[in-house]
Backbone as XML, in Angstrom:
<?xml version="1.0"?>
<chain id="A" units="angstrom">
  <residue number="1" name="UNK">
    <atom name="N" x="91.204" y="115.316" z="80.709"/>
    <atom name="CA" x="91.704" y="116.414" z="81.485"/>
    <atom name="C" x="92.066" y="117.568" z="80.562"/>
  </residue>
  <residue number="2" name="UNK">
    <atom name="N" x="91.831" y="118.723" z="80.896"/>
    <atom name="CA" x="92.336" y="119.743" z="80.522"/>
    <atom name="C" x="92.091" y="121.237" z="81.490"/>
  </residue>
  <residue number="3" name="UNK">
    <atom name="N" x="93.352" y="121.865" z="80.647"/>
    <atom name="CA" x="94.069" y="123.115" z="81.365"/>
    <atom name="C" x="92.473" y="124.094" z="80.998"/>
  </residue>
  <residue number="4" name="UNK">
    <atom name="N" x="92.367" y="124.990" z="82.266"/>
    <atom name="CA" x="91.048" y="125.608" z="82.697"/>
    <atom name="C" x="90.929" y="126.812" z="81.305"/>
  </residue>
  <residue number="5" name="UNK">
    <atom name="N" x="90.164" y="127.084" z="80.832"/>
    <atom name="CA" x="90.053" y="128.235" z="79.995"/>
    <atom name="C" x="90.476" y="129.056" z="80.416"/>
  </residue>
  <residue number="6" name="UNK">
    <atom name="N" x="90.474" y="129.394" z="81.463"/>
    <atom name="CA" x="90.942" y="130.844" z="82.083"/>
    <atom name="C" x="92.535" y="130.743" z="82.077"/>
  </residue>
  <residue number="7" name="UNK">
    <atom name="N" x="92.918" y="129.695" z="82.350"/>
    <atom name="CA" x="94.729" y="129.706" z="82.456"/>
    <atom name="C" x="95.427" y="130.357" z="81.644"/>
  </residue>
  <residue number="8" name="UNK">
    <atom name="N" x="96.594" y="130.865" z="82.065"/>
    <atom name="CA" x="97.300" y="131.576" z="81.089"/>
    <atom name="C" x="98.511" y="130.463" z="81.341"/>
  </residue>
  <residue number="9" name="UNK">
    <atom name="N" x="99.038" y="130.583" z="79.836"/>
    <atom name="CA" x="99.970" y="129.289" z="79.928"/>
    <atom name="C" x="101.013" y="130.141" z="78.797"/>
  </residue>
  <residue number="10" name="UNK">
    <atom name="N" x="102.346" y="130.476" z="79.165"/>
    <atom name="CA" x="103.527" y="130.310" z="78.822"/>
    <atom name="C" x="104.148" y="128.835" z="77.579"/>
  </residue>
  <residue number="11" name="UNK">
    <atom name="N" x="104.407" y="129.253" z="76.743"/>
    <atom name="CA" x="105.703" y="128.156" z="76.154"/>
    <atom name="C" x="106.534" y="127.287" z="77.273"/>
  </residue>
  <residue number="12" name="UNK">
    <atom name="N" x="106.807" y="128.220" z="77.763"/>
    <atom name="CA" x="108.342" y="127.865" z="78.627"/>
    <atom name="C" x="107.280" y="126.597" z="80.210"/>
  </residue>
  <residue number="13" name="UNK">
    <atom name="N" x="105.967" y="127.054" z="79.970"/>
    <atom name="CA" x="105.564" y="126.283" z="81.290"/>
    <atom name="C" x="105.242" y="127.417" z="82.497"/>
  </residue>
  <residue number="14" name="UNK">
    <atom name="N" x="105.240" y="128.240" z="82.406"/>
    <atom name="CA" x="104.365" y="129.534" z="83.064"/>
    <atom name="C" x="102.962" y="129.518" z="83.164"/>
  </residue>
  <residue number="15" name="UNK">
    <atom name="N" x="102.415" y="129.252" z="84.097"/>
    <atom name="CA" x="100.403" y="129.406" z="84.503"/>
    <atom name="C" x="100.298" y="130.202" z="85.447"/>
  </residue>
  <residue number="16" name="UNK">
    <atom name="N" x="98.893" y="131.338" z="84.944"/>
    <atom name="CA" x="98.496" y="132.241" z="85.458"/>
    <atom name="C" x="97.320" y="132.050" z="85.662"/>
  </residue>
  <residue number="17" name="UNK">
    <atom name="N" x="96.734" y="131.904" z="86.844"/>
    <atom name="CA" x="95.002" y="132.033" z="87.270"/>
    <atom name="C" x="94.696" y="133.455" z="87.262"/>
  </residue>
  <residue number="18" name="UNK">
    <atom name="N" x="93.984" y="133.733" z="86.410"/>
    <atom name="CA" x="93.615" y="134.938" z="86.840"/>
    <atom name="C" x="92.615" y="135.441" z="87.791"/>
  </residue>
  <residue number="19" name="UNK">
    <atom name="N" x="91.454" y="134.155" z="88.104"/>
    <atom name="CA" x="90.887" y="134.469" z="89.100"/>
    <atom name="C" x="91.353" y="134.909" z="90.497"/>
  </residue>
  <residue number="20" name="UNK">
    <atom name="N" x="92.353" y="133.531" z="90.650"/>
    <atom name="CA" x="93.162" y="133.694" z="92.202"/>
    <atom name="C" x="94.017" y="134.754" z="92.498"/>
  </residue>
  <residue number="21" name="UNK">
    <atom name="N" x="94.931" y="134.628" z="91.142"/>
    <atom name="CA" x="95.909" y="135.718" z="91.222"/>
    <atom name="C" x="97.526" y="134.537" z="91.501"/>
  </residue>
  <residue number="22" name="UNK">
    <atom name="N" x="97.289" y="133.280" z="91.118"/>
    <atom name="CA" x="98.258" y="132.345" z="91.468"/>
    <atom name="C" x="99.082" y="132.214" z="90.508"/>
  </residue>
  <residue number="23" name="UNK">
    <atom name="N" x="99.978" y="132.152" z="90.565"/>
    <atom name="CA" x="101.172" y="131.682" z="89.611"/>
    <atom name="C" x="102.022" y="130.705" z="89.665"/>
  </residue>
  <residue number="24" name="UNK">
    <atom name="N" x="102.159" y="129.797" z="88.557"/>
    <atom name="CA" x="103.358" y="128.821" z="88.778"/>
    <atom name="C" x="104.522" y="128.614" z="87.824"/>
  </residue>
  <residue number="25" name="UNK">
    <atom name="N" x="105.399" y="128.216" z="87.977"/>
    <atom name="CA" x="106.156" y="127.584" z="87.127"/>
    <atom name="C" x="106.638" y="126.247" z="87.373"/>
  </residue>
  <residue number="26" name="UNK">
    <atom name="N" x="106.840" y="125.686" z="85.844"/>
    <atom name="CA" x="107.478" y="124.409" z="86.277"/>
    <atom name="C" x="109.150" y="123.793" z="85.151"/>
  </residue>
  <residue number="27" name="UNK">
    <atom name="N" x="109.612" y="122.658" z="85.074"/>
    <atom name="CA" x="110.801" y="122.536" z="84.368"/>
    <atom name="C" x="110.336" y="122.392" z="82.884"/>
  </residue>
  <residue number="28" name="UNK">
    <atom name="N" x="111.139" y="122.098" z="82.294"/>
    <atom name="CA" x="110.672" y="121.324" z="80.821"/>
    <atom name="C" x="109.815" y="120.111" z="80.472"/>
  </residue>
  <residue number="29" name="UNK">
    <atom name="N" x="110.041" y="119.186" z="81.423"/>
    <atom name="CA" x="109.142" y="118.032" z="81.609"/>
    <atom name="C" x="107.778" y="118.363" z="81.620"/>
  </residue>
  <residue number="30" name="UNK">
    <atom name="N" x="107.332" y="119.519" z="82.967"/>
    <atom name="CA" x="106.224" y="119.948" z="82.736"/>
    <atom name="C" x="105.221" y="120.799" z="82.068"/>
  </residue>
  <residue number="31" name="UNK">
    <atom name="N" x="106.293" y="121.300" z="81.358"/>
    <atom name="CA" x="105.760" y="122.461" z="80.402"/>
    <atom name="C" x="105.509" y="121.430" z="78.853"/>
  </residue>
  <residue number="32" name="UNK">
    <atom name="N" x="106.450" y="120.551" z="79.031"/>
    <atom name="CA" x="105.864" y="118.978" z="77.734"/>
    <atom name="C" x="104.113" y="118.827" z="78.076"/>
  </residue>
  <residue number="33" name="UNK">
    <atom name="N" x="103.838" y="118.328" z="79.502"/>
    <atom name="CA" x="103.119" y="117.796" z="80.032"/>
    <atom name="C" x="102.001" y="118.738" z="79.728"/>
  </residue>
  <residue number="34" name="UNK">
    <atom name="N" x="102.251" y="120.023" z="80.351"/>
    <atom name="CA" x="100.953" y="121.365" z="80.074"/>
    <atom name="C" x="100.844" y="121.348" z="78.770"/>
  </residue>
  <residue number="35" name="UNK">
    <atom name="N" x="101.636" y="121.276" z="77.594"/>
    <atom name="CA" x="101.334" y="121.582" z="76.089"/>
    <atom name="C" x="100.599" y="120.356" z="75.729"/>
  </residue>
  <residue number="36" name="UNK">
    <atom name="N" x="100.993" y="119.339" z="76.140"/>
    <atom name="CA" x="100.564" y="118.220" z="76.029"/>
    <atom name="C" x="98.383" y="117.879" z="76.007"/>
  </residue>
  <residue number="37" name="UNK">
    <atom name="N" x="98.404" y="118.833" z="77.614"/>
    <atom name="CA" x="97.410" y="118.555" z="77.615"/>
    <atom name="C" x="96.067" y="119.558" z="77.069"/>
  </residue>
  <residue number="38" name="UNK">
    <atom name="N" x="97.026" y="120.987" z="77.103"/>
    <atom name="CA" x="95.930" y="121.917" z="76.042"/>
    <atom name="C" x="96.105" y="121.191" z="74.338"/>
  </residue>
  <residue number="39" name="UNK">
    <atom name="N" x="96.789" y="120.049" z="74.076"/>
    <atom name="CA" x="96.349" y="119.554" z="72.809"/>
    <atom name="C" x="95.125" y="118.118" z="73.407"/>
  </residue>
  <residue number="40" name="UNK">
    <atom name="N" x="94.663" y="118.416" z="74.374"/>
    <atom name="CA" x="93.910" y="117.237" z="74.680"/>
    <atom name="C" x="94.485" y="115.579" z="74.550"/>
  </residue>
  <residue number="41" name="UNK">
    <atom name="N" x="95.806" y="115.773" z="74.501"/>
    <atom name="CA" x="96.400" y="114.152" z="74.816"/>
    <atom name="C" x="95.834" y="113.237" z="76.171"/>
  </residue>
  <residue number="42" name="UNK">
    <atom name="N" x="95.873" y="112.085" z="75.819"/>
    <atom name="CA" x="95.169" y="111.257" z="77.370"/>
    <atom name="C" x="96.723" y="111.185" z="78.061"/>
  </residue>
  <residue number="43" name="UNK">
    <atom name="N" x="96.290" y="110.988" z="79.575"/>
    <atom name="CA" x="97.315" y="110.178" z="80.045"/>
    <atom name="C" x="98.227" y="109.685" z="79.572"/>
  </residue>
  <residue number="44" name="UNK">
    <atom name="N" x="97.782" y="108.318" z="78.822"/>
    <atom name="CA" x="98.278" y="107.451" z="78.111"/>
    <atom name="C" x="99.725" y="108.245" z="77.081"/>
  </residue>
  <residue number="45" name="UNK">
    <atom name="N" x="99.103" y="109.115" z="76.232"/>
    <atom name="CA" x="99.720" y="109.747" z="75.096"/>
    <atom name="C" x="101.136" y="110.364" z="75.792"/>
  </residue>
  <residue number="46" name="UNK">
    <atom name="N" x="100.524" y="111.110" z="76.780"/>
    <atom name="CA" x="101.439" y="111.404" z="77.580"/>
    <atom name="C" x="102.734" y="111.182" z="77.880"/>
  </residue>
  <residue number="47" name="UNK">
    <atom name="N" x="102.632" y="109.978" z="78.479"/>
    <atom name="CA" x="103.693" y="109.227" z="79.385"/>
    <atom name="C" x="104.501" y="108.691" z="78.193"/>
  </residue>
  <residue number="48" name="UNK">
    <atom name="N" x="103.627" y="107.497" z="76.926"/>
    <atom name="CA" x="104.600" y="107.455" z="75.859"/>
    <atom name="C" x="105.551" y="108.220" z="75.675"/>
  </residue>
  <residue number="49" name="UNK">
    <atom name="N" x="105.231" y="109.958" z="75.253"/>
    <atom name="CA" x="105.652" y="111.082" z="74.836"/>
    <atom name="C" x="107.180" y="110.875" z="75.593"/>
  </residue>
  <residue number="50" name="UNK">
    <atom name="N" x="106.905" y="111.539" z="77.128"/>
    <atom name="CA" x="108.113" y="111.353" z="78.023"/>
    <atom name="C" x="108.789" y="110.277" z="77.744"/>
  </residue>
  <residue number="51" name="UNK">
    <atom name="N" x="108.355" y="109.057" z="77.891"/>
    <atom name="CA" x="109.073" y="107.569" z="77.390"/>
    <atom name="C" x="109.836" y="107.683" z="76.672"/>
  </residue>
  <residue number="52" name="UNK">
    <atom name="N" x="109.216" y="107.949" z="75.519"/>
    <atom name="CA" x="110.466" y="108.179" z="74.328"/>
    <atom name="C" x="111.284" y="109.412" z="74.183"/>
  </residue>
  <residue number="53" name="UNK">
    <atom name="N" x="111.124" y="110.716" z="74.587"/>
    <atom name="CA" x="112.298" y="111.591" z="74.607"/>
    <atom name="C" x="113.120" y="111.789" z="75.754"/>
  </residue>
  <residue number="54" name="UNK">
    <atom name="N" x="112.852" y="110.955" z="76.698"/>
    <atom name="CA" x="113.535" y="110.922" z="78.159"/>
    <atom name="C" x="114.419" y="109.415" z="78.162"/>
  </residue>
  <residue number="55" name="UNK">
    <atom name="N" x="113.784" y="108.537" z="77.057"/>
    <atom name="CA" x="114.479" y="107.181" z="77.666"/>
    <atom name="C" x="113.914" y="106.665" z="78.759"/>
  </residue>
  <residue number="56" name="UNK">
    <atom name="N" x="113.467" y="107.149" z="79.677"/>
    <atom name="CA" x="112.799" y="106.724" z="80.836"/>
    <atom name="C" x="111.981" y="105.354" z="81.423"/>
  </residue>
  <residue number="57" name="UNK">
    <atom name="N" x="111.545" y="105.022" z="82.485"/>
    <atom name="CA" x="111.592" y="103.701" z="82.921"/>
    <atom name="C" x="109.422" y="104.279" z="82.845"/>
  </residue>
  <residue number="58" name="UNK">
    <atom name="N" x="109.091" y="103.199" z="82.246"/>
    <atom name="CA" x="107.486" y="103.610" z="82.087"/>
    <atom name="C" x="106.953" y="103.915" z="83.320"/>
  </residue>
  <residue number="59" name="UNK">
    <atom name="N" x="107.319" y="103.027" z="84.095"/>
    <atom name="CA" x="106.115" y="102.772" z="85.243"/>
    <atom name="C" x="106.545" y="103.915" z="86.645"/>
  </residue>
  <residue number="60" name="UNK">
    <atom name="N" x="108.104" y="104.919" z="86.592"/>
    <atom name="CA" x="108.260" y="105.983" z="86.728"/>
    <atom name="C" x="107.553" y="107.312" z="85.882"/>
  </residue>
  <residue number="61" name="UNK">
    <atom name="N" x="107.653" y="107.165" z="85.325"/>
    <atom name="CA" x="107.058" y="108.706" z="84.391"/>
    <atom name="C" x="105.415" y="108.291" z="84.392"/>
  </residue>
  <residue number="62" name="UNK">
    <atom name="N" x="104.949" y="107.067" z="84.782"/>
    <atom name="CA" x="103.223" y="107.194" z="84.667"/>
    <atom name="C" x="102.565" y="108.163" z="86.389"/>
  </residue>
  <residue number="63" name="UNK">
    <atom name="N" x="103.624" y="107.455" z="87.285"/>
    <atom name="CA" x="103.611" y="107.894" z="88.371"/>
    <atom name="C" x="103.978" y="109.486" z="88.643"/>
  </residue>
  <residue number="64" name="UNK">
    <atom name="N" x="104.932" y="110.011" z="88.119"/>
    <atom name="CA" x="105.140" y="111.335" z="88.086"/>
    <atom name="C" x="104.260" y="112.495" z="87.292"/>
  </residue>
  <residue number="65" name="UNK">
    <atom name="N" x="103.782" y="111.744" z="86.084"/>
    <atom name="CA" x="102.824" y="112.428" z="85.403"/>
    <atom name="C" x="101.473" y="112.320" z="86.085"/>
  </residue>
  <residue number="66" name="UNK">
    <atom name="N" x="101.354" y="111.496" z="86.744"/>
    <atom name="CA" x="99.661" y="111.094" z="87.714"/>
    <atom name="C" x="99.473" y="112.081" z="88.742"/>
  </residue>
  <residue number="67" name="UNK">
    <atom name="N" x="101.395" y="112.071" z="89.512"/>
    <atom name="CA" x="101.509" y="113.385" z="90.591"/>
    <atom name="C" x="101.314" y="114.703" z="89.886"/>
  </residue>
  <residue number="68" name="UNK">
    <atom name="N" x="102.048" y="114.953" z="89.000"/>
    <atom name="CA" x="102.181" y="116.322" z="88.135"/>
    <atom name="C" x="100.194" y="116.618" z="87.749"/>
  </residue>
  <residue number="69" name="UNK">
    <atom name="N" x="99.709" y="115.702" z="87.177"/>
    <atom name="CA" x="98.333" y="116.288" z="86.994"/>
    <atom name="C" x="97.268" y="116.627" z="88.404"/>
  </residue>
  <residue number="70" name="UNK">
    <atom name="N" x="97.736" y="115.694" z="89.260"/>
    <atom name="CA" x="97.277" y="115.863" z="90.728"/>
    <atom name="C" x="97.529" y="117.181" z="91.097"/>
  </residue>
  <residue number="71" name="UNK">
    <atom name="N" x="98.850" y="117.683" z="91.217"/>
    <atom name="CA" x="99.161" y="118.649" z="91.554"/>
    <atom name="C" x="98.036" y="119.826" z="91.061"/>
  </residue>
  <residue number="72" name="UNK">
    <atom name="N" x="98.159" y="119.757" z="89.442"/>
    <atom name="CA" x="97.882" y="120.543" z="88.977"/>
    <atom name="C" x="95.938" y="120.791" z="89.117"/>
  </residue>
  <residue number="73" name="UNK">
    <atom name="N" x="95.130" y="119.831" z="89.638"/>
    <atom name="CA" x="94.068" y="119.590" z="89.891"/>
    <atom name="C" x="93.912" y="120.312" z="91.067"/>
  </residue>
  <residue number="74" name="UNK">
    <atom name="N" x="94.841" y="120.218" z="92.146"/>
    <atom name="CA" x="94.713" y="120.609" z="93.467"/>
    <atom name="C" x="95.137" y="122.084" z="93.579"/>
  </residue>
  <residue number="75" name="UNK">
    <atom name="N" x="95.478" y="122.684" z="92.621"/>
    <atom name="CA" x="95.618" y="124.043" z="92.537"/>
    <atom name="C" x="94.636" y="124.612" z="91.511"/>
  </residue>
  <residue number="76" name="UNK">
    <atom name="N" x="93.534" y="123.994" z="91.230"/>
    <atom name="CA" x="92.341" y="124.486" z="89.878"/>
    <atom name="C" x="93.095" y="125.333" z="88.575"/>
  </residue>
  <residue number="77" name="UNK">
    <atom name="N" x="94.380" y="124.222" z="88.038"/>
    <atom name="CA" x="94.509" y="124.497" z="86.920"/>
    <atom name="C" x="93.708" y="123.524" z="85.516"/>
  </residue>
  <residue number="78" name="UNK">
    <atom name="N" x="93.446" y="122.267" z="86.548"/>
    <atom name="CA" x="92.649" y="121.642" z="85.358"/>
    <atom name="C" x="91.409" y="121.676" z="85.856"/>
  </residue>
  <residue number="79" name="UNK">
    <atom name="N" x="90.653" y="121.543" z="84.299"/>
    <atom name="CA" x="89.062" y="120.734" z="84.834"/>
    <atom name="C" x="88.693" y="119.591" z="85.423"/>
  </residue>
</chain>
């Protein structure tokens, strides 16, 4: 997976389509998640990531990160 060439992507977690004209924002979690994936991390890499700086319960954060990329699929921010 990865964030569309065209995206404009913020530090903070800010995406801009420029085709559509859509904009989003999201918290810190997801702006981990977006940096995450313009470095081409899998899934996998991912969720570790959260795992270990959240403390978090695995099989929560695989599920939220699965929604979070869904999301982000269903609005043509990824490929």
């Amino acid at each position: 997976m990865r964030i569309r060439k065209n995206i404009a992507v913020s530090d903070e977690g800010y995406l801009f389509n420029p085709t559509t004209g859509d904009s989003f924002s999201t918290n810190g979690t997801g702006a981990m998640i977006i940096s995450m994936l313009k470095q081409d991390k899998s899934l996998i890499e991912i969720t570790d990531a959260i795992c270990e700086a959240y403390d978090a319960d695995r099989i929560l954060v695989e599920r939220d990160v699965e929604d979070f990329t869904s999301l982000l699929k269903d609005n043509s921010v990824l490929d």
